[in-house]
Biopython code that builds the backbone (N, CA, C, O; Angstrom):
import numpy as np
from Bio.PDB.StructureBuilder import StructureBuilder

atoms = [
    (1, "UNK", "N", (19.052, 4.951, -13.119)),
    (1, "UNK", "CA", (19.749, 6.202, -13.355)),
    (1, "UNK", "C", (21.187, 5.883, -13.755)),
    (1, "UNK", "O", (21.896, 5.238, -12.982)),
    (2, "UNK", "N", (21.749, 6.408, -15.206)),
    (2, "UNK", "CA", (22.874, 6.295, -15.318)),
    (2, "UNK", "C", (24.494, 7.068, -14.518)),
    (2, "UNK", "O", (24.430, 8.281, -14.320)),
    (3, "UNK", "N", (25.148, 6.712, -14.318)),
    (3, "UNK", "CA", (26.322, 7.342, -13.674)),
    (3, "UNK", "C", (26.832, 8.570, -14.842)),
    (3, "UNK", "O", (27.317, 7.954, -15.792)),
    (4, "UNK", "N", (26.876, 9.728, -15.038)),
    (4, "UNK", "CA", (27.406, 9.887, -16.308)),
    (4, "UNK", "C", (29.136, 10.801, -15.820)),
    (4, "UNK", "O", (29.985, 11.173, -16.630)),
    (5, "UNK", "N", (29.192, 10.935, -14.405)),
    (5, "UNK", "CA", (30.773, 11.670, -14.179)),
    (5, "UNK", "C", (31.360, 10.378, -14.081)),
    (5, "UNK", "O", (30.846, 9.298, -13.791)),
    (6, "UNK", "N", (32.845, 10.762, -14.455)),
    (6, "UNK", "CA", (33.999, 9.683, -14.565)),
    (6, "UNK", "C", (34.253, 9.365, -12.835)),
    (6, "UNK", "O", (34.049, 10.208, -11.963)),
    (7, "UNK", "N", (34.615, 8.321, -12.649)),
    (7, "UNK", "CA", (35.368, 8.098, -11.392)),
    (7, "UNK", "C", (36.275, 8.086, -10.713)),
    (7, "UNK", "O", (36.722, 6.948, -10.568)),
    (8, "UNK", "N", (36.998, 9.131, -9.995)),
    (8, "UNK", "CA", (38.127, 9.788, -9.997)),
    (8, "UNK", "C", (38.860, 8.619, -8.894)),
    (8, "UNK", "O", (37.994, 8.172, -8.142)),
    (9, "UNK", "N", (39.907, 8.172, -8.695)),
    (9, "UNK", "CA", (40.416, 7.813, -7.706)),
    (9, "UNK", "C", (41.658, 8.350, -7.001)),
    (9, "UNK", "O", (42.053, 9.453, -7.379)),
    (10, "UNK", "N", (42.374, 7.689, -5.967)),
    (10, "UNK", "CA", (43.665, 8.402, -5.365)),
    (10, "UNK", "C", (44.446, 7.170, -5.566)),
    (10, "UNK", "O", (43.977, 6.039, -5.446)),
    (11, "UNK", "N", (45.740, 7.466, -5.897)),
    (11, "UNK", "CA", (46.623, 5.958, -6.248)),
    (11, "UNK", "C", (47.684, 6.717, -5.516)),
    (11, "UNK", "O", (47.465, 7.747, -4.878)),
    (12, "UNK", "N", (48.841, 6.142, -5.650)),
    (12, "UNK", "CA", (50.302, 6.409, -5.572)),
    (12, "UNK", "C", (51.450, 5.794, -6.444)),
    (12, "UNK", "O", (52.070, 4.738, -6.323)),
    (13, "UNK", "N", (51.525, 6.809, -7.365)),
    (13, "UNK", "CA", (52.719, 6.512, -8.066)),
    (13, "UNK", "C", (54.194, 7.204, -8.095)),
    (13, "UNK", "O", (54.493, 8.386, -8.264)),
    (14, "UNK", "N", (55.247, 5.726, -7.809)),
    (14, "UNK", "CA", (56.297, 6.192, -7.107)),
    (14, "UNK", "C", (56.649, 6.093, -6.058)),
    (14, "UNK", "O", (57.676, 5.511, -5.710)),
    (15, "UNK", "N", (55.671, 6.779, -5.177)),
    (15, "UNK", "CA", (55.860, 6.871, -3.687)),
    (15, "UNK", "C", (55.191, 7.812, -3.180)),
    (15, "UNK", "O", (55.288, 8.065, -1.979)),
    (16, "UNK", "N", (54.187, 8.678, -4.208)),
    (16, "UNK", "CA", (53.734, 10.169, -4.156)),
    (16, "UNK", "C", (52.374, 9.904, -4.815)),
    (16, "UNK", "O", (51.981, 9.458, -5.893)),
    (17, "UNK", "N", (51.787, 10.418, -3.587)),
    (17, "UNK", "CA", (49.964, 10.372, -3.432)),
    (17, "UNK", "C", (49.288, 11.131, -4.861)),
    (17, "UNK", "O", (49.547, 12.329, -4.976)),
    (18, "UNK", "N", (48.654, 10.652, -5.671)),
    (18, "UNK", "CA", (47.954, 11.566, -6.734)),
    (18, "UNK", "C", (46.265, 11.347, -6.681)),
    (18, "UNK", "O", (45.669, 10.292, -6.468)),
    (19, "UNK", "N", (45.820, 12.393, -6.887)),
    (19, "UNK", "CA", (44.598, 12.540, -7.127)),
    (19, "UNK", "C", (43.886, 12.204, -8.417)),
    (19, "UNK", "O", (44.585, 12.000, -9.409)),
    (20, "UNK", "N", (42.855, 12.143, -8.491)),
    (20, "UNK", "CA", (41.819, 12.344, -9.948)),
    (20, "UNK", "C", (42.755, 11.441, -10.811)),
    (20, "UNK", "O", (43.154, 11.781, -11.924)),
    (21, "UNK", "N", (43.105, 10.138, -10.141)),
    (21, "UNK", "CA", (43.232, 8.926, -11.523)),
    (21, "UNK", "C", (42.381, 8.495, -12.210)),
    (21, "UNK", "O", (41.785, 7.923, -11.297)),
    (22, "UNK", "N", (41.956, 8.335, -12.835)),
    (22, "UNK", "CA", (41.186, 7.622, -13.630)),
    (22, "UNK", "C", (41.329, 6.019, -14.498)),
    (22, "UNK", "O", (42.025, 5.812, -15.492)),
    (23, "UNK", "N", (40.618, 5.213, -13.914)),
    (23, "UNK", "CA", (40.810, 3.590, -14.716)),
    (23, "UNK", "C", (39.688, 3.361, -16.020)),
    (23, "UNK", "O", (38.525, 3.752, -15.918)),
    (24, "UNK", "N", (40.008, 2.939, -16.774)),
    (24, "UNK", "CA", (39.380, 2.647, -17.995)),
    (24, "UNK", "C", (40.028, 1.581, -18.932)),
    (24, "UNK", "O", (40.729, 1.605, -19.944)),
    (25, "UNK", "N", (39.364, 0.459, -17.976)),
    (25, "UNK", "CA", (39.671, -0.919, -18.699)),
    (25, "UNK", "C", (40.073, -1.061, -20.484)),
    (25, "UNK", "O", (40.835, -1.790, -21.119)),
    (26, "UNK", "N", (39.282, -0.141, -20.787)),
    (26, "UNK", "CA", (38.931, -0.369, -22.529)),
    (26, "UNK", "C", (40.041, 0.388, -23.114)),
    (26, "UNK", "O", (40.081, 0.585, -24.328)),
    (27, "UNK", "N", (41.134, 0.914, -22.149)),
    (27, "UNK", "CA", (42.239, 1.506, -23.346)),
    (27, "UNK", "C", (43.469, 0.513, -23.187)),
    (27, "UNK", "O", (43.514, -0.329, -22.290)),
    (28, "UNK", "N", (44.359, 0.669, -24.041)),
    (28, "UNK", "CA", (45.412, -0.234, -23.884)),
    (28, "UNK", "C", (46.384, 0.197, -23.595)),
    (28, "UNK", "O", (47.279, -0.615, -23.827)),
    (29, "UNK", "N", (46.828, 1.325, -23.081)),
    (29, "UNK", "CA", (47.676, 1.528, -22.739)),
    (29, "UNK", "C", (47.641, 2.946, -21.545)),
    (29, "UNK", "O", (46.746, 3.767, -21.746)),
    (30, "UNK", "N", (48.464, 3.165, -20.516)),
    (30, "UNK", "CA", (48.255, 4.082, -19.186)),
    (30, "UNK", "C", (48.914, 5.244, -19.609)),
    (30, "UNK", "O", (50.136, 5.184, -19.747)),
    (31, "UNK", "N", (48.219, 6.472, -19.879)),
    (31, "UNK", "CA", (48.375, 7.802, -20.154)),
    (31, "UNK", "C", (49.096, 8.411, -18.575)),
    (31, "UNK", "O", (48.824, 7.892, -17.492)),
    (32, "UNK", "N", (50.189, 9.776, -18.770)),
    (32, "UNK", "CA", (51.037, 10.679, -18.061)),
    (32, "UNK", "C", (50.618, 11.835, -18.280)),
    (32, "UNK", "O", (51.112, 12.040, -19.389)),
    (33, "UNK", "N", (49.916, 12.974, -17.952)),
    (33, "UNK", "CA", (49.776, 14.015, -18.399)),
    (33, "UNK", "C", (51.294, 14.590, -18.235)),
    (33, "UNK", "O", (51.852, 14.546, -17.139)),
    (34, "UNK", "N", (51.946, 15.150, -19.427)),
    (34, "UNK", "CA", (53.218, 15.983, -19.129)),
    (34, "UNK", "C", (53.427, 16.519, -17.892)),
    (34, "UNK", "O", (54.260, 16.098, -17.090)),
    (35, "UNK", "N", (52.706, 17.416, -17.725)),
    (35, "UNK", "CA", (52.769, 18.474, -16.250)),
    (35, "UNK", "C", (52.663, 17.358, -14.942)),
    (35, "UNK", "O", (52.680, 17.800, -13.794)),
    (36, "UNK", "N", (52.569, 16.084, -15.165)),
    (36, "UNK", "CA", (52.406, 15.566, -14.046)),
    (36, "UNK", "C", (54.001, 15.037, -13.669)),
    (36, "UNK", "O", (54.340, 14.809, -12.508)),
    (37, "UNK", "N", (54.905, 14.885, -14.830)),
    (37, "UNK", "CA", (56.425, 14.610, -14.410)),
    (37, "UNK", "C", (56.733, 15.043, -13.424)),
    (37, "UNK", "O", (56.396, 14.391, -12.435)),
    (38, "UNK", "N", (57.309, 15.994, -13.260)),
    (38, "UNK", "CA", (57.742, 16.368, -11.809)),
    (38, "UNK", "C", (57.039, 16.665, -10.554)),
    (38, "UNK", "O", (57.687, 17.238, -9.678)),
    (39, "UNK", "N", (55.333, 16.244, -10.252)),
    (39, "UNK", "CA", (55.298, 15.695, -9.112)),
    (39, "UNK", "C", (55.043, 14.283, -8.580)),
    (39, "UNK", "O", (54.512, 13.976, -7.512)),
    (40, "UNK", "N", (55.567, 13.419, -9.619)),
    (40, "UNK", "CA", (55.923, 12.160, -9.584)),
    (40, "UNK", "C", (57.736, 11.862, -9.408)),
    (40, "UNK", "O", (58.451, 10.881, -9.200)),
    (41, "UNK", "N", (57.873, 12.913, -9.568)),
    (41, "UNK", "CA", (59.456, 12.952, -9.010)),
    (41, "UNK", "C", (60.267, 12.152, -10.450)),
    (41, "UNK", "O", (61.154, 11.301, -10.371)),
    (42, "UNK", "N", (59.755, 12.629, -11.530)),
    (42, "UNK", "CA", (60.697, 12.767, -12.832)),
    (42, "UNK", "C", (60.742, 13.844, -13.363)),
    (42, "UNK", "O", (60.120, 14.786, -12.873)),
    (43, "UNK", "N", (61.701, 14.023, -14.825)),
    (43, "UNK", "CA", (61.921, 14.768, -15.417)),
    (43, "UNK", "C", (61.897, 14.521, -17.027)),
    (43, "UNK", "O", (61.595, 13.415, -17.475)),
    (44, "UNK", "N", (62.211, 15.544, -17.812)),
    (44, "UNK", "CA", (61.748, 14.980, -19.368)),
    (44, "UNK", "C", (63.063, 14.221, -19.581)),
    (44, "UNK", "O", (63.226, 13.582, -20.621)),
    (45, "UNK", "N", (63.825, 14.260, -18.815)),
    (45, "UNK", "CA", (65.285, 13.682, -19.487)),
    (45, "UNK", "C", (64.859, 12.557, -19.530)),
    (45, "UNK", "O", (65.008, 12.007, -20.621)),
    (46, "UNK", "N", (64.180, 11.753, -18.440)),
    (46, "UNK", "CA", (63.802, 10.356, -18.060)),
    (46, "UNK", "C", (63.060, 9.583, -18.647)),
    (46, "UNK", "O", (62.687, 8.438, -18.390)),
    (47, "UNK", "N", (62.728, 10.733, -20.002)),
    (47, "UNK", "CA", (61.790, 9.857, -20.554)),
    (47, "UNK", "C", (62.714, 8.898, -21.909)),
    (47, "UNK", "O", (63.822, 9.206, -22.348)),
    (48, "UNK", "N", (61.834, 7.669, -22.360)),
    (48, "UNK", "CA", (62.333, 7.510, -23.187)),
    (48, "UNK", "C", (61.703, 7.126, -24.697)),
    (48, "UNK", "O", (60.872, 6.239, -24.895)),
    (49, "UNK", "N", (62.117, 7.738, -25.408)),
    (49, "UNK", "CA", (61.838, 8.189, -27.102)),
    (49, "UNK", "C", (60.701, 6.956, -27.336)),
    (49, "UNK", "O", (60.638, 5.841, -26.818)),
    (50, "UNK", "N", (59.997, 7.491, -28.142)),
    (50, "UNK", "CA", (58.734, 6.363, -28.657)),
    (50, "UNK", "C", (57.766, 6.705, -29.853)),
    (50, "UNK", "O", (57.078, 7.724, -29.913)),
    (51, "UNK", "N", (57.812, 5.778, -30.724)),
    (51, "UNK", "CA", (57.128, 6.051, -31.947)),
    (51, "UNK", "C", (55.410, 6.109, -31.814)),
    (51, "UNK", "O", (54.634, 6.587, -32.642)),
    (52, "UNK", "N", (54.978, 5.270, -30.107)),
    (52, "UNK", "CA", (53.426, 5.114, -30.188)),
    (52, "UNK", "C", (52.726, 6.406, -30.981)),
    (52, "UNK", "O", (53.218, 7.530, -30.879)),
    (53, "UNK", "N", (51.516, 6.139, -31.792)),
    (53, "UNK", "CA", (50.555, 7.161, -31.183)),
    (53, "UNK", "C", (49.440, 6.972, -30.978)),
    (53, "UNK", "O", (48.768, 6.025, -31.387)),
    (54, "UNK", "N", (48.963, 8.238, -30.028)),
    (54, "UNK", "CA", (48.008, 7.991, -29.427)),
    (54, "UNK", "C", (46.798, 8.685, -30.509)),
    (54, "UNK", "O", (47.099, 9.535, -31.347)),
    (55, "UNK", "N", (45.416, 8.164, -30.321)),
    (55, "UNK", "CA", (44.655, 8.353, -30.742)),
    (55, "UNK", "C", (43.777, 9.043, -29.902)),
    (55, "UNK", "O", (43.971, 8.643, -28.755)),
    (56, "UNK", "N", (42.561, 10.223, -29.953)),
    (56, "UNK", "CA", (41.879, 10.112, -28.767)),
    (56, "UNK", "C", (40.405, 9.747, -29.328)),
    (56, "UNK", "O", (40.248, 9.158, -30.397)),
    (57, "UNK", "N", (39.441, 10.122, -28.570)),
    (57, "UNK", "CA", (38.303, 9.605, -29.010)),
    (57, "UNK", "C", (37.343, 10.107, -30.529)),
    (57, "UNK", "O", (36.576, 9.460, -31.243)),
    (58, "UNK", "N", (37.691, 11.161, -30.569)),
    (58, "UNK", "CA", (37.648, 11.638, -32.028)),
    (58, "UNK", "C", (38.800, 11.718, -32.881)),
    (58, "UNK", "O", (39.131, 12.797, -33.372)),
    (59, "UNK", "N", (39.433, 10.660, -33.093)),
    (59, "UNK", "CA", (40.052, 10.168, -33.870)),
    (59, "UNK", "C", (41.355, 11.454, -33.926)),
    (59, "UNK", "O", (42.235, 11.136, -34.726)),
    (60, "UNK", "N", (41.555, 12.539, -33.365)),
    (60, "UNK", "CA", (42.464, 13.458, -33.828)),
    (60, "UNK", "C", (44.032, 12.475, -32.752)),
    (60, "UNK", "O", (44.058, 12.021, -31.608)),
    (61, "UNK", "N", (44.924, 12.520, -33.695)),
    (61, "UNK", "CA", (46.307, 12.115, -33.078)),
    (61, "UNK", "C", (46.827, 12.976, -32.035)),
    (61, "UNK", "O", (46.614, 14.172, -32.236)),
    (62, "UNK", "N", (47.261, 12.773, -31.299)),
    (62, "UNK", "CA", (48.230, 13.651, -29.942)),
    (62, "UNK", "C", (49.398, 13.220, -29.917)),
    (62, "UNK", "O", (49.533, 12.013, -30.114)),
    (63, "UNK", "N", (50.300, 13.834, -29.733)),
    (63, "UNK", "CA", (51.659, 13.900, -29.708)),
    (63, "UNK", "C", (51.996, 13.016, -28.607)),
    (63, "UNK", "O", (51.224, 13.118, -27.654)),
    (64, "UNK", "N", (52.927, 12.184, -28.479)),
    (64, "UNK", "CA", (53.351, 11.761, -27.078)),
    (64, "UNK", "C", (55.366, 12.685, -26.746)),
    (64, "UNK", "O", (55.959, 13.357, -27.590)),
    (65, "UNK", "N", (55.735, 12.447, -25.726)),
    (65, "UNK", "CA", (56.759, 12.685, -25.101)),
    (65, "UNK", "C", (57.466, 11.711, -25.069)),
    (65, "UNK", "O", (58.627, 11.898, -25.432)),
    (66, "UNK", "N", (57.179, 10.682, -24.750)),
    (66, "UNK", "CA", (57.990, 9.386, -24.537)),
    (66, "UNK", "C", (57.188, 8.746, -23.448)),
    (66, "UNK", "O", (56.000, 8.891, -23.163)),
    (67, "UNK", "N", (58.290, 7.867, -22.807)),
    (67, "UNK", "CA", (58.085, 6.863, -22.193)),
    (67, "UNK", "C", (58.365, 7.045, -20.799)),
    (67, "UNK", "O", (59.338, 7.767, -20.585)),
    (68, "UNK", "N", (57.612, 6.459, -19.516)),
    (68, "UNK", "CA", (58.344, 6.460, -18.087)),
    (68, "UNK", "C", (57.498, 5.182, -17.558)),
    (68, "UNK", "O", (56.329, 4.897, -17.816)),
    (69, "UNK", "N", (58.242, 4.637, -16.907)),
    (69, "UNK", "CA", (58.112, 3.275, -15.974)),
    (69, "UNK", "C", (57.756, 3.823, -14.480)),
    (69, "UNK", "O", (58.678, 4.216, -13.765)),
    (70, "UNK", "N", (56.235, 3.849, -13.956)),
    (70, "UNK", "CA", (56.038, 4.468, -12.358)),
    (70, "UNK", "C", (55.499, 3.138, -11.860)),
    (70, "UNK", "O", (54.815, 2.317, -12.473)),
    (71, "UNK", "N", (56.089, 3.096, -10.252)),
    (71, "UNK", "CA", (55.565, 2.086, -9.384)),
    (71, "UNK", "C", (54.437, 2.586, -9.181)),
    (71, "UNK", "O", (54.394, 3.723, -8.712)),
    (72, "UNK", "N", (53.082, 1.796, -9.511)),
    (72, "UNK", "CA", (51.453, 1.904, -9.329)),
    (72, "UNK", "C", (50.694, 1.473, -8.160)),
    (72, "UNK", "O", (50.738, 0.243, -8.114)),
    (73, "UNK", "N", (50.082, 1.915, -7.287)),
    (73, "UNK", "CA", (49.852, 1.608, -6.148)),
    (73, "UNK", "C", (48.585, 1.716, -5.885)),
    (73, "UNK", "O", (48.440, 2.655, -5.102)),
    (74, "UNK", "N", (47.099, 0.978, -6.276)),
    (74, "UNK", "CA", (45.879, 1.022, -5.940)),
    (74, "UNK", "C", (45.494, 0.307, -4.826)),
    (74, "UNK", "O", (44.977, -0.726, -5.251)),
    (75, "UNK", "N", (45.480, 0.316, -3.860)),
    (75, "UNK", "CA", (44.829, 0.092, -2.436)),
    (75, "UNK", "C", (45.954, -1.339, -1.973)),
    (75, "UNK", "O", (47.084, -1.094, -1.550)),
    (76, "UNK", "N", (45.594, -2.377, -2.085)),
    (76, "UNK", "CA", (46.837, -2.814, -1.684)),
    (76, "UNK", "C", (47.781, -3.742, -3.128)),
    (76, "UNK", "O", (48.751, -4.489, -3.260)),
    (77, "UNK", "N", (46.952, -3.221, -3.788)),
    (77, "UNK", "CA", (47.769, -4.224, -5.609)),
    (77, "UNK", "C", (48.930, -2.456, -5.879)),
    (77, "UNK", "O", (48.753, -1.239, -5.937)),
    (78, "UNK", "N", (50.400, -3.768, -5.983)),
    (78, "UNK", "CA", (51.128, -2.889, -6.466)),
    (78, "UNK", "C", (52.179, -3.575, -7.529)),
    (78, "UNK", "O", (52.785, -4.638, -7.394)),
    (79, "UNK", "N", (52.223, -2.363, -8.964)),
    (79, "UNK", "CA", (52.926, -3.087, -9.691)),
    (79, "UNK", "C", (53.202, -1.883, -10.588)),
    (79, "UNK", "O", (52.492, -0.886, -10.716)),
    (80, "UNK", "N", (54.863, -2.275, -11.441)),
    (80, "UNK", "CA", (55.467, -0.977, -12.520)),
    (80, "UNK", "C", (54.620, -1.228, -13.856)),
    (80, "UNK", "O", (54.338, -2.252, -14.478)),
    (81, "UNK", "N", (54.294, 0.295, -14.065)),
    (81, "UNK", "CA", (53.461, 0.695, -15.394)),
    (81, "UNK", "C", (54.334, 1.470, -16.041)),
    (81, "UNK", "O", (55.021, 2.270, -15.405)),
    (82, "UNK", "N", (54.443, 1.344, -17.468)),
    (82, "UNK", "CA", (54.498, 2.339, -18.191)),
    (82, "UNK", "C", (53.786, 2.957, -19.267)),
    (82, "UNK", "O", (53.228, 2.489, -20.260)),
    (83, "UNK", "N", (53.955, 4.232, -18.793)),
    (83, "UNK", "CA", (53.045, 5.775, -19.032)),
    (83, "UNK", "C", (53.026, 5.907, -20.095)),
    (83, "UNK", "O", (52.550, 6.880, -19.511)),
    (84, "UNK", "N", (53.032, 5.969, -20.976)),
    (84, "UNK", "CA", (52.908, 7.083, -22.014)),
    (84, "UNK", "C", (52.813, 8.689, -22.067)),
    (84, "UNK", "O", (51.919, 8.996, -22.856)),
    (85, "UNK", "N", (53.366, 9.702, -21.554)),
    (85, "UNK", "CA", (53.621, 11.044, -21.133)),
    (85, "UNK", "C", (53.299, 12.049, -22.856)),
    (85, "UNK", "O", (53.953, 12.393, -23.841)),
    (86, "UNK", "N", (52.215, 12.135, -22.459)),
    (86, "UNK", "CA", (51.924, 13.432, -23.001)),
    (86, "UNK", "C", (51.386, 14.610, -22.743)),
    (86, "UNK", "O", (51.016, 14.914, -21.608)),
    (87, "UNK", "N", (51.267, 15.530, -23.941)),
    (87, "UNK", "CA", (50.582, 17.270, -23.459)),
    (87, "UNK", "C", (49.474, 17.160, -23.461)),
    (87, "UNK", "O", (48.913, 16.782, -24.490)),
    (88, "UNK", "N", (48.818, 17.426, -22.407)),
    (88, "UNK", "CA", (47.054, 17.326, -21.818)),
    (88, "UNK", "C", (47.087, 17.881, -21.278)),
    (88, "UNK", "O", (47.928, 18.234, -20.451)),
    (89, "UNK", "N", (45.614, 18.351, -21.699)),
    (89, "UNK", "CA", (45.305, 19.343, -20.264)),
    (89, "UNK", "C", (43.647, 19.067, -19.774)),
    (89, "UNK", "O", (42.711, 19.832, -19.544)),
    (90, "UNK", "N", (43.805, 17.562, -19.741)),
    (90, "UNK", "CA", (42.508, 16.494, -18.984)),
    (90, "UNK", "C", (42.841, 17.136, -17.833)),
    (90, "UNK", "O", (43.753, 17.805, -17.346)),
    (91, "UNK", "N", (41.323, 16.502, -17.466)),
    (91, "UNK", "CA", (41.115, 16.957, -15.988)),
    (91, "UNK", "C", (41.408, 15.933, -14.858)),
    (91, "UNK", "O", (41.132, 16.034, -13.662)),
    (92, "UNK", "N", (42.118, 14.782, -15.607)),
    (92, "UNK", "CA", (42.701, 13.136, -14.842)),
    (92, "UNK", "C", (44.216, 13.879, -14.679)),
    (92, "UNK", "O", (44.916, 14.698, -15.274)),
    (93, "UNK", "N", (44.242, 13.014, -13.440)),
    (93, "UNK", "CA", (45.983, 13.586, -13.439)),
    (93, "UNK", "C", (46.629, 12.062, -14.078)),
    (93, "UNK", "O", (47.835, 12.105, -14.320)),
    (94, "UNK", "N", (46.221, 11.299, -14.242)),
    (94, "UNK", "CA", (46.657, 10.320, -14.514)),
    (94, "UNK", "C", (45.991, 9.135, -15.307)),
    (94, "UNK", "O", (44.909, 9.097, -14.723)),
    (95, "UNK", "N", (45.943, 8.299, -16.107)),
    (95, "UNK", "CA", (44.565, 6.923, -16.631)),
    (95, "UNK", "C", (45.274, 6.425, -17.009)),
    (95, "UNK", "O", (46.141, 6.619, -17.862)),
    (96, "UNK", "N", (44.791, 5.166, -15.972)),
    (96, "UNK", "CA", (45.440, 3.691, -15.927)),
    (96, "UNK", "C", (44.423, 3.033, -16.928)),
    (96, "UNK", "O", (43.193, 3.002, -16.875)),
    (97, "UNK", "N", (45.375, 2.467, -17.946)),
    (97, "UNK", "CA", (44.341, 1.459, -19.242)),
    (97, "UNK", "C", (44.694, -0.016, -18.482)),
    (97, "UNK", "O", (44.245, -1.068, -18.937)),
]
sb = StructureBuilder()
sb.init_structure("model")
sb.init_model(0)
sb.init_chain("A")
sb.init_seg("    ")
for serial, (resi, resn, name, xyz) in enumerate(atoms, 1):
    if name == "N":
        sb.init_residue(resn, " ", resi, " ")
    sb.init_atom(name, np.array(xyz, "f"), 0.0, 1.0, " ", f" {name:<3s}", serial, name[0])
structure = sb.get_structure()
């Protein structure tokens, strides 16, 4: 039987417990949903400017916001990521590539 729901986890980034992360080895880089800034305890000022873009799986481009650097915290491995912060409205609060 295949698994076919995603696998949600609980991390802490920052210092502040989040729900419904999501890991997916196969991307290269760790997605921010916008709306998640300020309960990670940033703001848009903090971000910083960036030409990436993102692609999603049907090839349509998404806008990014910029950039933020969060301390990543999966069970006892801890280390600074940076996000890529964009407008989503996934049902991940967060995906670590």
């Amino acid at each position: 039987m295949s698994h076919l729901c995603p696998l949600h986890i609980t991390t802490t980034l920052s210092g502040i417990k989040v729900n419904k992360g999501l890991i997916d080895g196969g991307v290269a880089i760790s997605l921010l949903p916008e709306r998640m800034l300020i309960n990670v305890g940033k703001h848009p000022d903090d971000l910083i400017p960036t030409n990436i873009a993102v692609t999603n799986f049907s090839g349509t481009l998404t806008p990014t916001r910029g950039l933020v650097t969060l301390t990543v915290k999966v069970g006892s491995s801890e280390r600074n990521t940076v996000f890529v912060v964009v407008p989503s409205r996934a049902s991940y609060n967060t995906l670590l590539g």
